[in-house]
C-alpha positions as CSV (number, residue, x, y, z in Angstrom):
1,X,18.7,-13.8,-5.0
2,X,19.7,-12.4,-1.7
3,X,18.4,-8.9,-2.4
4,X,14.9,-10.9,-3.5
5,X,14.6,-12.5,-0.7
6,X,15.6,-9.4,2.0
7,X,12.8,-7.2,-0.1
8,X,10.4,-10.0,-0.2
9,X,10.9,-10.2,3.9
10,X,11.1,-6.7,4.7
11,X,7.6,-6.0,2.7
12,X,5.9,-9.1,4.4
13,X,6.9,-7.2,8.0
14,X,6.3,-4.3,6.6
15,X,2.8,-4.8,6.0
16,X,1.9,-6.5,9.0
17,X,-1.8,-6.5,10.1
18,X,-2.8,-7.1,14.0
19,X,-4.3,-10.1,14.2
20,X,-8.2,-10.4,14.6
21,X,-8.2,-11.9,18.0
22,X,-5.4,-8.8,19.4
23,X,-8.0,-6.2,17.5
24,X,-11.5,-7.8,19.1
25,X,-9.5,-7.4,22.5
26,X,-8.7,-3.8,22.0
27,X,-12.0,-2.4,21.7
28,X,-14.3,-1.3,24.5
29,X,-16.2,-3.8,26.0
30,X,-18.7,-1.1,27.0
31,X,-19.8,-0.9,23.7
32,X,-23.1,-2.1,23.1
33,X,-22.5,-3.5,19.5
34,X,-19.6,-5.9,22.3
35,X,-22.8,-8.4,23.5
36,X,-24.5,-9.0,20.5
37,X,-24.5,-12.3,19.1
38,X,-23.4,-10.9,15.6
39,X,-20.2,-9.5,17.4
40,X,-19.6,-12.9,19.2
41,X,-19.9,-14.9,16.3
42,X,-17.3,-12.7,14.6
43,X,-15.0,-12.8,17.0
44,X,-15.7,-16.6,17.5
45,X,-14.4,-17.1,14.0
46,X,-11.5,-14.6,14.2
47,X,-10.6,-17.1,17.2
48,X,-10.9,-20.0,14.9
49,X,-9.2,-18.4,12.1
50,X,-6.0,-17.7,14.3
51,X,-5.9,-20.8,15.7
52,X,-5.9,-22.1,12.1
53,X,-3.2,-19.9,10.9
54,X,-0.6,-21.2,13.6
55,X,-1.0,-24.7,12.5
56,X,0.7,-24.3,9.4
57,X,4.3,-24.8,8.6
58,X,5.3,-21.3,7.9
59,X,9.2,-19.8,6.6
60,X,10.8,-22.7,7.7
61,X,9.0,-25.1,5.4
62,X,9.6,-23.0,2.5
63,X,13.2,-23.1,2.9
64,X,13.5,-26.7,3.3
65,X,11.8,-27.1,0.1
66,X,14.4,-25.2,-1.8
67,X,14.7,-21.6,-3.1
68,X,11.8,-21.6,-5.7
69,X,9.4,-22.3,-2.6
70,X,10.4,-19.0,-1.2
71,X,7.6,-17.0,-3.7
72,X,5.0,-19.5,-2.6
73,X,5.7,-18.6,0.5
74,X,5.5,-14.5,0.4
75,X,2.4,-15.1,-1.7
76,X,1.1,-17.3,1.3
77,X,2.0,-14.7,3.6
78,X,0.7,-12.3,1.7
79,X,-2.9,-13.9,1.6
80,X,-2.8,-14.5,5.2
81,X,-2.1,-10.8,5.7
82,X,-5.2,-10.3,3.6
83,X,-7.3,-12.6,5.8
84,X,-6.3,-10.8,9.2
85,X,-7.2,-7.6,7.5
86,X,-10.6,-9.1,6.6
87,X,-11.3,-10.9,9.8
88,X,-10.2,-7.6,11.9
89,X,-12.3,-5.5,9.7
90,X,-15.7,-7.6,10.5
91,X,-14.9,-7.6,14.1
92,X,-15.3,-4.0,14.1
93,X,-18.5,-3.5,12.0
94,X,-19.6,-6.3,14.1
95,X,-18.4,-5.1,17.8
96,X,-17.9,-1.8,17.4
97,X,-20.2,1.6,16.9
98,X,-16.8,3.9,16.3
99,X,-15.7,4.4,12.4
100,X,-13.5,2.1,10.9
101,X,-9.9,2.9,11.6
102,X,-8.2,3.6,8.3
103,X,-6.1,0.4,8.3
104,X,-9.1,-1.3,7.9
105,X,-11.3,1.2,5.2
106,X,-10.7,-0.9,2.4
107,X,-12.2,-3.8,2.0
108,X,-9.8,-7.2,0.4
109,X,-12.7,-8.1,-1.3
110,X,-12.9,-4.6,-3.8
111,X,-9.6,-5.5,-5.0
112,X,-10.4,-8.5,-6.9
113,X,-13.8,-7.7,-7.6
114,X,-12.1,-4.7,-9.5
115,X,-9.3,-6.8,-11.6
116,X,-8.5,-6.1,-14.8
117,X,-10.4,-9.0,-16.8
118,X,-8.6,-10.0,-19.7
119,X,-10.7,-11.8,-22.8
């Protein structure tokens, strides 16, 4: 159960993605895609989304609730990591003219478009 849980842990940390609103404030603000409205919008609602994701619980909640929680949780995390991916992956289409990084080449979205669909 221990091992589970270190594993679980180290591939949550592992995987971490910068989050949306770090990203938009890394690129150049000389850019010219930076003052579009398409570029504020997305960076508007990778300000939202951040705000949103610190509201919830987190670990801690999950280990109150016992040790069967604790997969709920990673999967949590794991979705959330998805998001940040996503939102920081439309801030640069939106605000930036460079090439996607390759962090962010692949798109969430493929992935379960391109599940195996059982009858």
């Amino acid at each position: 159960m221990r091992i589970a849980m270190v594993a679980a842990l180290a591939a949550t940390v592992a995987g971490c993605v910068t989050s949306p609103v770090d990203y938009a404030a890394s690129l150049s603000q000389q850019d010219p895609k930076w003052a579009t409205p398409q570029c504020q919008q997305a960076r508007m609602a990778a300000s939202d989304y951040a705000a949103r994701e610190k509201e919830h619980p987190g670990w801690g909640f999950g280990v109150l609730l016992g040790p069967y929680s604790l997969g709920l949780e990673a999967a949590i995390k794991e979705h959330e990591q998805k998001q940040r991916k996503l939102f920081a992956r439309e801030v640069h289409l939106q605000c930036s003219s460079l090439p996607l990084p390759k962090k962010l080449e692949s798109d969430p979205r493929d992935a379960i478009a391109n599940q195996t669909k059982y009858p």
